[in-house]
VORO-25816 format. One line per field, with one value per residue (C-alpha): x negated, y, z. Coordinates in Angstrom, 2 decimals. Last residue first. Layout:
! residues N
X	c(X;...)
Y	c(Y;...)
Z	c(Z;...)
END
This chain:
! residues 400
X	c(-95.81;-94.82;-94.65;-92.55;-89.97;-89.74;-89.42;-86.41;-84.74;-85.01;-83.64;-80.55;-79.60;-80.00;-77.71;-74.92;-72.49;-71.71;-70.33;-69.37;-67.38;-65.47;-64.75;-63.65;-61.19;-60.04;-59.44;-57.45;-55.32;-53.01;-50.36;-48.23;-44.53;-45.96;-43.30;-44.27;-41.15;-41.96;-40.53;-37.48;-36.48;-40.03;-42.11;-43.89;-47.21;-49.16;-45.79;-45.24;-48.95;-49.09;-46.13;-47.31;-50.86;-48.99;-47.36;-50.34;-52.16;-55.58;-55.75;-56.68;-56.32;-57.68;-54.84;-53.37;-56.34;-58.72;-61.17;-61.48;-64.57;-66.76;-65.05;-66.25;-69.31;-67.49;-63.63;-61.54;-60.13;-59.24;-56.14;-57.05;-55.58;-58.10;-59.49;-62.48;-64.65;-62.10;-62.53;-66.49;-65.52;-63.80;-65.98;-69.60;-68.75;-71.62;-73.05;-69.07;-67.09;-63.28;-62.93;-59.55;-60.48;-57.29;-57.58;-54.25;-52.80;-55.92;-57.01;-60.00;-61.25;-61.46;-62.87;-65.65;-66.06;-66.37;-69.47;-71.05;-70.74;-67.86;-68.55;-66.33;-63.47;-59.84;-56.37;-53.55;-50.58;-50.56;-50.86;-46.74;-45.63;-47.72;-46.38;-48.98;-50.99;-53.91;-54.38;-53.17;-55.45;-58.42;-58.20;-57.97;-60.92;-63.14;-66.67;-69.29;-70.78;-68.28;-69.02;-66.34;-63.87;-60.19;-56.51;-53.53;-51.06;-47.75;-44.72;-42.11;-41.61;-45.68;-45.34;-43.39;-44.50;-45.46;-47.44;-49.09;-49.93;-50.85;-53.77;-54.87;-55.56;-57.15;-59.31;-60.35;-63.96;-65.04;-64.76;-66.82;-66.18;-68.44;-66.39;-64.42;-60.32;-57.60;-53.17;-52.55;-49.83;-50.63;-52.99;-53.11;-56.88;-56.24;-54.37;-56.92;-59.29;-56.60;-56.23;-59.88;-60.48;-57.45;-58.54;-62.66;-64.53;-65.61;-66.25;-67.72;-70.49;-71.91;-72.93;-71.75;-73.79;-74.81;-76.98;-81.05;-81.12;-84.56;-85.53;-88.41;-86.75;-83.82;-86.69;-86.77;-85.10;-83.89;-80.44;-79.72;-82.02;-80.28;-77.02;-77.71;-78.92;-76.36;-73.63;-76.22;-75.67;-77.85;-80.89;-84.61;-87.52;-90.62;-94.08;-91.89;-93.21;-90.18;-87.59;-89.38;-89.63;-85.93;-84.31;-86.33;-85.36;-81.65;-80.74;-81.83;-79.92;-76.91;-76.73;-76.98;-74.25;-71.58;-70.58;-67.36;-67.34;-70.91;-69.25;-71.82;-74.84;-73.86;-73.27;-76.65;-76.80;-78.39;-82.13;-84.21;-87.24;-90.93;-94.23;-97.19;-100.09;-102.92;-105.44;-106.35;-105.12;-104.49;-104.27;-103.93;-105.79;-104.14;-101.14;-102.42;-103.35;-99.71;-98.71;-94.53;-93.86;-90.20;-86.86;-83.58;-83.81;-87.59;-89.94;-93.09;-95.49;-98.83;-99.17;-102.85;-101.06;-102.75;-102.87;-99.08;-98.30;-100.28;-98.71;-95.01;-95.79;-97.37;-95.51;-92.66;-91.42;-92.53;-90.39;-87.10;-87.29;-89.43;-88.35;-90.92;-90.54;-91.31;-92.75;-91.38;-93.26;-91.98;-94.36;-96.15;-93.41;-92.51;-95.77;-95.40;-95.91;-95.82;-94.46;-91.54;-88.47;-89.89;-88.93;-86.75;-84.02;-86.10;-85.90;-85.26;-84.40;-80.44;-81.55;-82.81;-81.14;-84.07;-85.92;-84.49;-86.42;-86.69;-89.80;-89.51;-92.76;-92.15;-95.34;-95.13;-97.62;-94.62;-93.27;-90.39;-86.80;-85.42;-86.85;-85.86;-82.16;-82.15;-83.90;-81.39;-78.39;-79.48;-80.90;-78.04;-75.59;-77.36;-77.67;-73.89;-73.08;-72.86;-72.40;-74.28;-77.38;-80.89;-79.72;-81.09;-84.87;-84.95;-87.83;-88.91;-93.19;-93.53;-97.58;-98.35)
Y	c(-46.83;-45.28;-47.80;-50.23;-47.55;-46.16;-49.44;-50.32;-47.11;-47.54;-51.44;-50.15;-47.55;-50.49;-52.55;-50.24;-50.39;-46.34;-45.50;-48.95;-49.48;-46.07;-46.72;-50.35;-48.79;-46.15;-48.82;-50.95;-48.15;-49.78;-48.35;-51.01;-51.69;-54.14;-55.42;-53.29;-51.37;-50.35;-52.44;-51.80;-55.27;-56.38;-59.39;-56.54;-58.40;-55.97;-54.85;-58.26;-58.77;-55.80;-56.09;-59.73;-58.33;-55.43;-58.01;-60.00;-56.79;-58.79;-57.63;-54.24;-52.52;-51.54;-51.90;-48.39;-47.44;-49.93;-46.92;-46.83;-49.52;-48.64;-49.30;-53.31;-52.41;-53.33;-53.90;-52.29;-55.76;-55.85;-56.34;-56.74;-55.89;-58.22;-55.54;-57.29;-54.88;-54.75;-58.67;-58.21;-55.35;-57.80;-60.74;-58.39;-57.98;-55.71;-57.01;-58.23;-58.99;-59.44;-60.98;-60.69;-60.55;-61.13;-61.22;-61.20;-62.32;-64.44;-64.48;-62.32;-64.28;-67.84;-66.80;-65.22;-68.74;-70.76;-69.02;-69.04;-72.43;-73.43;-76.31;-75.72;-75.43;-75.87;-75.40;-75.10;-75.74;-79.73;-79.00;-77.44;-80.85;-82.95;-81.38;-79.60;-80.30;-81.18;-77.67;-75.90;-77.69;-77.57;-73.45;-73.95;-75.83;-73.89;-75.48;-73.62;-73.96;-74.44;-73.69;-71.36;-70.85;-70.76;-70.89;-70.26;-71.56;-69.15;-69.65;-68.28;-71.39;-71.41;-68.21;-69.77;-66.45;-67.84;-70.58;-67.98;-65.71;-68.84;-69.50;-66.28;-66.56;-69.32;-68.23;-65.85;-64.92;-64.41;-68.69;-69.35;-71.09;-68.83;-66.73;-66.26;-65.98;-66.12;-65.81;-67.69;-68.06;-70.52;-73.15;-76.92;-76.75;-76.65;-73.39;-72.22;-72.20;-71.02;-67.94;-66.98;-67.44;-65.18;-62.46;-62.34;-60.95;-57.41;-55.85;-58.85;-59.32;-56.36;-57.85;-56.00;-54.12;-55.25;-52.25;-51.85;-50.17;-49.68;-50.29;-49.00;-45.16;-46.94;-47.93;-51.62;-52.74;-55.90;-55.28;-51.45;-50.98;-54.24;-53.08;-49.89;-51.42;-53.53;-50.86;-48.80;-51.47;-54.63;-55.11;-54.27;-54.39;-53.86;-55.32;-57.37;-59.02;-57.36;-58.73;-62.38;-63.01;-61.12;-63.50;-66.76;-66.15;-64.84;-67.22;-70.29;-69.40;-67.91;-71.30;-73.75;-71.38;-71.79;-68.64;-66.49;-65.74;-64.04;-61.30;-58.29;-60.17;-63.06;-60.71;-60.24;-58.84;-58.80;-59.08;-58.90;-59.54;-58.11;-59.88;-58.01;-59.41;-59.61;-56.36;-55.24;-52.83;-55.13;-58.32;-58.99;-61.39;-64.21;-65.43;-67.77;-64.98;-64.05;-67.06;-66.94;-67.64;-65.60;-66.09;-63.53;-63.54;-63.88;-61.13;-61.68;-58.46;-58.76;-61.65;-63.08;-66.18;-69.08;-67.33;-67.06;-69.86;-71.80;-69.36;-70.52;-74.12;-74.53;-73.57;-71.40;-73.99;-77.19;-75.75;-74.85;-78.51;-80.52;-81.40;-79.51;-76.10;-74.80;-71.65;-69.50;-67.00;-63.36;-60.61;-61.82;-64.08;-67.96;-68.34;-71.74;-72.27;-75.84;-77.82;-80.32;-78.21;-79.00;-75.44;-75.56;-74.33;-71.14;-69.09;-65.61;-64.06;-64.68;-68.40;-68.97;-72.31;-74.05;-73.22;-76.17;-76.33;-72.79;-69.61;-66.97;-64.89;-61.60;-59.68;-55.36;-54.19;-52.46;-50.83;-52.10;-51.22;-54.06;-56.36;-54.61;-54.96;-58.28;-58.49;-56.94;-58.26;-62.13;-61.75;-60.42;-62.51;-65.52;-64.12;-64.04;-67.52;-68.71;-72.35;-75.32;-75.38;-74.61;-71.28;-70.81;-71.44;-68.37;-66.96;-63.95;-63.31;-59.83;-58.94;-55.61)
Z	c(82.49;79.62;77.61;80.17;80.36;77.01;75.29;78.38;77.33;73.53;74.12;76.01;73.41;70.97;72.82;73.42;76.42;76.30;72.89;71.59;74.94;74.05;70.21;71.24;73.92;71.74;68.70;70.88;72.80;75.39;76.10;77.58;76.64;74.10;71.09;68.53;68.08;72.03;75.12;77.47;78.70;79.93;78.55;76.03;76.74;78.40;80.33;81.90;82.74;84.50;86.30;87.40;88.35;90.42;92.28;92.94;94.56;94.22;90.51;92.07;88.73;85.19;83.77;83.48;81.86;80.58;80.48;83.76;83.44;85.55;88.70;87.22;88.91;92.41;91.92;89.35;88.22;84.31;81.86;78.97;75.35;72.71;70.30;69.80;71.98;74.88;75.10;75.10;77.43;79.97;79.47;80.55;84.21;86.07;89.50;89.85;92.91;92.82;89.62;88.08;84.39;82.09;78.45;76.67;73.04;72.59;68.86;69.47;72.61;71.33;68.13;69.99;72.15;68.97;67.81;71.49;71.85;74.87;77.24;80.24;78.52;80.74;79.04;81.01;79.33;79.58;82.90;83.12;81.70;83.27;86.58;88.16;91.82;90.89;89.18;92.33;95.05;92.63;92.22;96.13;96.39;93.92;94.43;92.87;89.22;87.07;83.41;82.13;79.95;81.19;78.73;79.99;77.36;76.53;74.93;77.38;79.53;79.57;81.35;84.45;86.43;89.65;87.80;85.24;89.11;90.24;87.74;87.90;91.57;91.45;88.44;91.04;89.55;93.40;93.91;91.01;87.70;85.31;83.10;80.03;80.86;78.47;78.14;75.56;72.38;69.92;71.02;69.58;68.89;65.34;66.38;67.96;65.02;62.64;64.57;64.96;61.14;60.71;62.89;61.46;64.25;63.38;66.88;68.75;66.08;67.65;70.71;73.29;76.46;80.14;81.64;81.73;85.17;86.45;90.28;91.70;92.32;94.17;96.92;97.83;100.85;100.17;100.79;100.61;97.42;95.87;96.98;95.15;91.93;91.65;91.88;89.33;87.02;85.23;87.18;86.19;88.86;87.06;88.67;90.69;93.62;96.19;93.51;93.44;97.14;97.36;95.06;96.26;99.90;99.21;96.72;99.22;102.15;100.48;98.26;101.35;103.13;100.59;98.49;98.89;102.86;102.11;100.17;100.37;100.66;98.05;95.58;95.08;91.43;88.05;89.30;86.26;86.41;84.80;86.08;84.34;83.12;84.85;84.18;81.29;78.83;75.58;75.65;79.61;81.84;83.17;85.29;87.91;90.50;90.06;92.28;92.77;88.71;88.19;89.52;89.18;85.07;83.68;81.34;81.31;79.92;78.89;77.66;76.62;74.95;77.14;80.16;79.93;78.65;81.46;83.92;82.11;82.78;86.25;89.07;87.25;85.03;86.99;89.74;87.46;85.77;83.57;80.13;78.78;77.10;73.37;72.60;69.59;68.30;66.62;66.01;62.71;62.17;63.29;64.52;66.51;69.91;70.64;67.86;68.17;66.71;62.65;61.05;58.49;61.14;61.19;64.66;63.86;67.45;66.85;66.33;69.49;69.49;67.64;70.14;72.46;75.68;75.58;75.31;73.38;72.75;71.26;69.47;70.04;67.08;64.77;67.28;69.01;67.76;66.07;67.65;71.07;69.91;69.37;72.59;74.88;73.10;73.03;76.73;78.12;76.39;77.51;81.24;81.38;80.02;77.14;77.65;75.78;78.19;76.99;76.47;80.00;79.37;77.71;79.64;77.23;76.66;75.73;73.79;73.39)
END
């Protein structure tokens, strides 16, 4: 069985979503693959990939080297999205004999260019994974140019799916509703932690900040979007004069929608408040784990999710969070008391107050809030697993 992986998207500098998905999913499936399953990753910069055993020895301008006897690395042009799927992923793909392609959202739109199989005949097999389509239920949040476009090349590309995957049974029911493909076609290969998230090194983390000029810091991981509601986080810190009690508000992100009233605020600080408000929209994955387990609260107040991986990553490294209940994220009850409507501003404040022991009446530890680090971790561990994840997937494409 030959897999060929589009990693095209850790070409860019932020971790992002997809990234984690990808890095979990098919660490996992190396591990657990027989024996006769090859990998073929495919990036503009291989020499990222190195959670999938790239060798930095190795010179990065080859063309498909053999890395293992199961693990090659294929190297992309400079070309963009169209040249990918038009011409330069079939080409791999005939090339190599795959038999399974696995791409996020888009994949190659002529299958008659795609080759014969290695082993079973037949093409080979488009697999995508289709982590949501927000943009049907909350059309108000995304401009009209992006609903247009997402929703032809998502649904050409979900109904030509040999394998339909998507990230959470929310997902998968909008996607049944939406598109109108049968629940039964769709196969739900859930968001899970890394587990270098549960043993990040506390002092390391600490010292890191710190040479950043952060103590104290309220954080946020996500794409800059207008349903992540960094807007509305960022009031709720103004509302609250937080930095008057010690604490930065720190965002990570890559923006990739327009966020005029997030703008509106952040233009319009003092350069004394700004300097408290800390904006990284270039964060390597190595630095951004450090960035989460010294952060004395992680706050996730998305109001439309097709899973939410931040707020168990920060659950994972023992980070207290407080986290929206909306959409997939209803998942996650296991925040307890704050897993809440973070759109009830008043309730965020209280929230935030209590999480940090900021009330009168607080515990010997200094947190009113009962928040349960090692319960938390013990529970995400339990049910977002990577190598549960990668058994199901094996057992769905084998058996198929």
């Amino acid at each position: 069985m030959r897999i060929l992986v589009d990693c095209h998207c850790f070409d860019y500098v932020t971790s992002e979503g997809v990234n984690t998905h990808i890095r979990g999913l098919y660490s996992a499936m190396l591990r657990h693959a027989p024996e006769d399953w090859e990998f073929y990753f495919a990036s503009k910069y291989p020499e990222k990939l190195t959670w999938a055993g790239y060798r930095q020895d190795v010179d990065s301008d080859y063309s498909n080297e053999v890395i293992s006897s199961r693990v090659h690395f294929v190297k992309l042009s400079d070309g963009g999205k169209l040249q990918r799927l038009l011409f330069e992923y079939p080409k791999i793909i005939r090339r190599n004999h795959i038999d399974f392609a696995h791409f996020q959202y888009n994949a190659p739109p002529f299958k008659s260019l795609l080759g014969r199989r290695s082993t079973q005949g037949g093409r080979c097999a488009l697999v995508v994974t289709l982590h949501d389509i927000l943009f049907k239920d909350f059309p108000e949040l995304f401009p009209k140019k992006y609903k247009f476009f997402k929703g032809l090349t998502f649904r050409f590309s979900a109904k030509r799916a040999d394998h339909l995957l998507t990230v959470s049974e929310y997902s998968k029911k909008r996607i049944s509703k939406h598109f109108g493909i049968g629940k039964q076609h769709i196969f739900v290969t859930p968001n899970a932690v890394l587990s270098d998230f549960y043993d990040i090194d506390e002092q390391k983390a600490r010292e890191f900040t710190a040479s950043k000029g952060v103590g104290k810091y309220l954080l946020c991981v996500s794409r800059f979007e207008p349903r992540k509601k960094q807007d509305l986080l960022l009031k709720t810190y103004l509302d609250m004069r937080l930095w008057e009690k010690g604490y930065d508000l720190v965002l990570i992100g890559r923006k990739t929608l327009a966020m005029p009233e997030f703008d509106r605020l952040l233009s319009g600080l003092s350069s004394e408040v700004r300097q408290h408000v800390k904006l990284l929209y270039n964060t390597p994955y190595q630095e951004l784990k450090l960035w989460y387990k010294a952060a004395s609260l992680f706050v996730y107040p998305a109001i439309a999710e097709g899973f939410g991986i931040p707020p168990i990553e920060a659950g994972a490294a023992g980070v207290p969070c407080i986290c929206s209940n909306k959409t997939a994220m209803e998942d996650f009850s296991f925040f307890g008391e704050n897993h809440i409507d973070c759109s009830d501003e008043a309730l965020l404040q209280a929230r935030i107050r209590t999480t940090l022991g900021l009330e009168e009446t607080t515990t010997s530890t200094g947190t009113g809030t009962d928040f349960d680090a090692e319960a938390i971790k013990a529970k995400i561990l339990d049910v977002y697993n990577w190598d549960n994840v990668a058994k199901s997937l094996i057992s769905h494409l084998t058996q198929l």
